[in-house]
N, C-alpha and C positions, 0 to 999 in steps of 0.2 A: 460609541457614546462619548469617548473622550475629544474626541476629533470635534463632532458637533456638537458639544457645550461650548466650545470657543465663541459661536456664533451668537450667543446668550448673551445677556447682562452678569458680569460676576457679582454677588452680592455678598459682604461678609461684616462682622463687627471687632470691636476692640473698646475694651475697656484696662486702664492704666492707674499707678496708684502712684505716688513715689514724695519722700519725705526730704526734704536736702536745704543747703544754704545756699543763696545767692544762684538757686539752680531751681526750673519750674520740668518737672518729669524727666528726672536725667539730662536737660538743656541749659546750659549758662545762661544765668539772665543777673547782668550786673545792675539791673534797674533794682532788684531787691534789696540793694545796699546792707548787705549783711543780716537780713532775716534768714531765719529759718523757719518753715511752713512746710504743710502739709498742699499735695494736692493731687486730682480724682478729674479723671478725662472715662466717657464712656459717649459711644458713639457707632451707626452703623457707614460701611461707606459703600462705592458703589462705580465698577469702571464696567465698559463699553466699548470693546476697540469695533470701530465703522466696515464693514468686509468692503471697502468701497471698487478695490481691485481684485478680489474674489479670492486673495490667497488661502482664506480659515475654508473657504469653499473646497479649491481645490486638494486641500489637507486629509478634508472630509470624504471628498470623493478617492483619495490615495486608501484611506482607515478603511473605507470600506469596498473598495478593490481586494486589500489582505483580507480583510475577513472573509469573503467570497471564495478566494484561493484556498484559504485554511478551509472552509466549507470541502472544496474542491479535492484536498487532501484525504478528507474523514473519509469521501466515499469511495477515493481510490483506494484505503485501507478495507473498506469494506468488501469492494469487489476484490481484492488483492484474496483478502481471506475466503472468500466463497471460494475462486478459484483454486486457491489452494487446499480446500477443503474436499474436492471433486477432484483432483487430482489425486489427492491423499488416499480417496473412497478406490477408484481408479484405478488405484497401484494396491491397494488391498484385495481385491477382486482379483487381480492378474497372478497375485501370489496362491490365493486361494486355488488360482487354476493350474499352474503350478507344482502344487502340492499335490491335487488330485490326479495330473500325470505322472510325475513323482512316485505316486502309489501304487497308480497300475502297474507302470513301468518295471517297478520291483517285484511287484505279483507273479508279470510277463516273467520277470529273468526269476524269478522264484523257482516258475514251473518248469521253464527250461533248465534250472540244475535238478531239478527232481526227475525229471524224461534221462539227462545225461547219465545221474547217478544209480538211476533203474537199468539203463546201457554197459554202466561200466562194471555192477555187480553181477551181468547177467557175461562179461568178458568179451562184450561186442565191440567196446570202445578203448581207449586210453584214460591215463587219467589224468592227462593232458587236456582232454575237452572237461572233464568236471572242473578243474580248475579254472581254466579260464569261465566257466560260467557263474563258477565261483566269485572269481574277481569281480567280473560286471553286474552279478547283484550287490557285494557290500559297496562299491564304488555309488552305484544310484541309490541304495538304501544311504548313503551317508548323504544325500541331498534332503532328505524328509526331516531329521531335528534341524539342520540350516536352515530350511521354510518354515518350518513350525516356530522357529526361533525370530525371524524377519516379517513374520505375520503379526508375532504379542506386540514387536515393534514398532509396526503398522498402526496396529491398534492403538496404543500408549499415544502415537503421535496425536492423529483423529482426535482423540477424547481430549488433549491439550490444546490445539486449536477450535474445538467446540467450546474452549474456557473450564475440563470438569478433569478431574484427578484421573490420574493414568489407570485403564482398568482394560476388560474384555469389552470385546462390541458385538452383541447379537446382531446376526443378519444371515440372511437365507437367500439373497442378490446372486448370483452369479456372474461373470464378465462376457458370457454370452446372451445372457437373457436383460443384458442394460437395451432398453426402450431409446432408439435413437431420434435426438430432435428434428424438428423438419427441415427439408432437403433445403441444403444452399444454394438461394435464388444466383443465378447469374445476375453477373455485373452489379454488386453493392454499390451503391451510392455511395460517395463521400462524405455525404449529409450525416453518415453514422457515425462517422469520425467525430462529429462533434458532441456528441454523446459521453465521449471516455473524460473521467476525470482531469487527466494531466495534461489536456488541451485546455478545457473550460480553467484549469487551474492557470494555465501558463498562459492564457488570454485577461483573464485577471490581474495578473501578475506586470504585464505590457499597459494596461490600464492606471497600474496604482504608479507605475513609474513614468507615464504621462502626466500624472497629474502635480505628478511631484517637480518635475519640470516647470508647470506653470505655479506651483509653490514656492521653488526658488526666485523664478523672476519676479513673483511680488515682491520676495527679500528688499532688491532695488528700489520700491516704491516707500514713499511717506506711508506709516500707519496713521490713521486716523481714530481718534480716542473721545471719550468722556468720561470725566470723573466726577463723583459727587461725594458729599461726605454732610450726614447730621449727627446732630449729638448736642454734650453740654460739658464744661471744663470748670470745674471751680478748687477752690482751696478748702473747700468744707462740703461732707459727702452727702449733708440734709438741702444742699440747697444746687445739687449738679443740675436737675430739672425744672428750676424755677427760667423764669425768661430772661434773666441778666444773664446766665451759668450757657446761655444757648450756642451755638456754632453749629454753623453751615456753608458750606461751598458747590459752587457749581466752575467745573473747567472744562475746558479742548487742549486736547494737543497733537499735535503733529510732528512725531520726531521722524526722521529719515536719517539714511546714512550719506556719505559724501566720500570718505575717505575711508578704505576697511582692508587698504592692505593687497588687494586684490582675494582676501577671504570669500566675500560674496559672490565672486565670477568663477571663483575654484568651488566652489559649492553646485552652481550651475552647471560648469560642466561636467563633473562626478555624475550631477543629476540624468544628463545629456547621453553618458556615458551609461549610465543604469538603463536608461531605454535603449540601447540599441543594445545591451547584450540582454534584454526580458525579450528584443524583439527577436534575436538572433537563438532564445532558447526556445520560444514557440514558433518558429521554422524547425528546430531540431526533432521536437516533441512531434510535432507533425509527419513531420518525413520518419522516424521512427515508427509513425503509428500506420502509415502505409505500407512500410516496410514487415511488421506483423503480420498483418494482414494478408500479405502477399504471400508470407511463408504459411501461414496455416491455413489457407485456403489452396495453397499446391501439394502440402502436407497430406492435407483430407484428400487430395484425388488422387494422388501417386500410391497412397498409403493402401489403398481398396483395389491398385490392382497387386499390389505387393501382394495382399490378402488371398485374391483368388488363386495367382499361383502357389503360395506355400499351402492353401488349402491342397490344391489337385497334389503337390507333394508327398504329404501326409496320407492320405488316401492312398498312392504308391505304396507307401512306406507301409506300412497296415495291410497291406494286400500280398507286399512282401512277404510281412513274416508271414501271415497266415501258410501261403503257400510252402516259404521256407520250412516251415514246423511241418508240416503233412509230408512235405518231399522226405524230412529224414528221420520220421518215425517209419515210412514206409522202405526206409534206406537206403535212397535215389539221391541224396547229398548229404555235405560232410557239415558238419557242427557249425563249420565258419559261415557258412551263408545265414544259418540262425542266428547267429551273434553279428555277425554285419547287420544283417535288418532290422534287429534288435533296436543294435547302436543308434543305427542308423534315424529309427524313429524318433528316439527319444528328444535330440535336440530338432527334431522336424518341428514337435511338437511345440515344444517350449517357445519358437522364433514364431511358429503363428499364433501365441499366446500373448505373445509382446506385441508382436503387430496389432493385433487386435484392442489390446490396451493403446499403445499408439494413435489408434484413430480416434480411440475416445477422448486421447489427452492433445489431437489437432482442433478438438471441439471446443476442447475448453481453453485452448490458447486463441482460438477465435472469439468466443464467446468472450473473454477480457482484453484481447483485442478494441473487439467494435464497441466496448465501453457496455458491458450486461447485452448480449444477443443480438438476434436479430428476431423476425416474422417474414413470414410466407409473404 
């Protein structure tokens, strides 16, 4: 708005009072020969500068280049924050699973010091093996307040980026039963790239400093102007509006510069200079935005075989102990193969619980990637 009022008529007024000797409104006037009066100027005036060389033009089209950018910014906040809010969801869910490993886990070594210490009072064992089974429950039992503790965490965060006071968040979500969006189309178009904020911003941005460019070079050029001025001047305030009391002017003018120092040419090139690093920072912005891309798109397919095999892992590990725990109630192995498999599972478990959160958080670094999604 400010930029294109330039191109307007300015229109304003002035009215003036002033009492003095040998002086007409603060102006020497020796014609007065020593009176003192009174006198009263009241009047609207009226300039025009001609856009004949397009500079207020191209002013206008720099103003609203930046405003575009700043457009361009709101939404990359906005998507910044979705993102980070599905992350946050993301990383709540992976804890919550977590947790529920965590639980069993300790349940699992619960039972096995209970099986040990029914062995050791019955003088079958040492008490060598209750202890160590000992240890490896309060060890994973000291992981359950740590999660419990990283989860209110969790939550607090969620509820401050939803903009609401830090509190508890119902939800009954689990990180396996997240609904995954549709399959990623081979070979994205680069067309989607043009979609993310920090392109459309930084393409703006190469825009208002183009034009500022042809801003400066009008500098160089004569302004062309109009000025007009009505109104009435008298020495008595009953008679400002009669037609004797009347003033008015009509002008042009043409000022230009000639000599300036070389100011005007150091303005140009700064100007000159602002485009080729707006142009050199949407080449960056760019090649950054392919470069995302490229990682969470090989993210999401490495990630899913990572997946299958800590799955079949885990499966092992669960089939272990099973069998461990039968082999040495029936007394065919010694304590350490329970507690190895034990061990064993538990961090199985927890790395495809990460992984599994992983793929979800390749999604959403794609998803703010390609500037909000894609479709099928």
């Amino acid at each position: 708005m400010q930029a294109r009022g330039q191109l307007l008529p300015q229109i304003g007024y002035r009215g003036e009072t002033a009492r003095g000797r040998n002086a007409v409104l603060g102006n020497v006037n020796p014609a007065a020969q020593g009176v003192t009066g009174n006198a009263f100027l009241g009047m609207f005036n009226a300039s025009w500068e001609l856009d004949f060389w397009g500079r207020i033009r191209r002013l206008n089209e720099s103003a609203r280049a930046q405003f575009l950018a700043s457009e361009e910014a709101r939404r990359a906040v906005t998507l910044s924050l979705v993102g980070d809010v599905a992350q946050a969801w993301f990383e709540l869910l992976e804890l919550d699973r977590e947790y529920e490993i965590a639980t069993r886990t300790t349940s699992s070594f619960a039972e096995s010091l209970r099986i040990f210490s029914q062995r050791f009072e019955g003088g079958v064992v040492s008490k060598l093996e209750t202890s160590r089974a000992e240890a490896a429950l309060a060890t994973t039992a000291a992981t359950v307040p740590d999660l419990e503790r990283r989860i209110v965490l969790k939550e607090n965060q969620i509820e401050v980026l939803l903009g609401r006071n830090p509190g508890l968040i119902s939800h009954h979500s689990t990180l396996l039963g997240q609904v995954l969006p549709p399959e990623i189309p081979v070979g994205l178009p680069s067309e989607l790239l043009e979609r993310r904020p920090d392109i459309r911003r930084a393409e703006q941005l190469v825009r208002s400093a183009n034009a500022r460019v042809g801003a400066a070079m009008g500098d160089f050029l004569p302004r062309i102007g109009l000025t007009a001025l009505y109104g009435g001047v008298s020495s008595d305030l009953a008679a400002i509006t009669s037609s004797g009391a009347g003033a008015w002017s009509v002008a042009a003018n043409v000022p230009g510069p000639i000599f300036q120092g070389g100011r005007l040419y150091g303005q140009y090139l700064q100007a000159k200079a602002e485009l080729q690093e707006a142009k050199l920072q949407y080449q960056q912005t760019a090649l950054g935005a392919f470069h995302d891309v490229a990682n969470a798109l090989v993210a999401g397919q490495k990630l899913e075989a990572v997946r299958v095999q800590q799955s079949r892992a885990v499966t092992a590990y669960q089939q272990a102990v099973s069998v461990s725990t039968q082999r040495y109630v029936a007394g065919k192995a010694s304590y350490f193969e329970v507690l190895e498999a034990q061990q064993q599972l538990f961090p199985a478990e927890n790395s495809l619980a990460q992984t599994q959160f992983n793929q979800l958080l390749a999604i959403v670094q794609l998803y703010k990637a390609l500037g909000g999604g894609w479709t099928e």
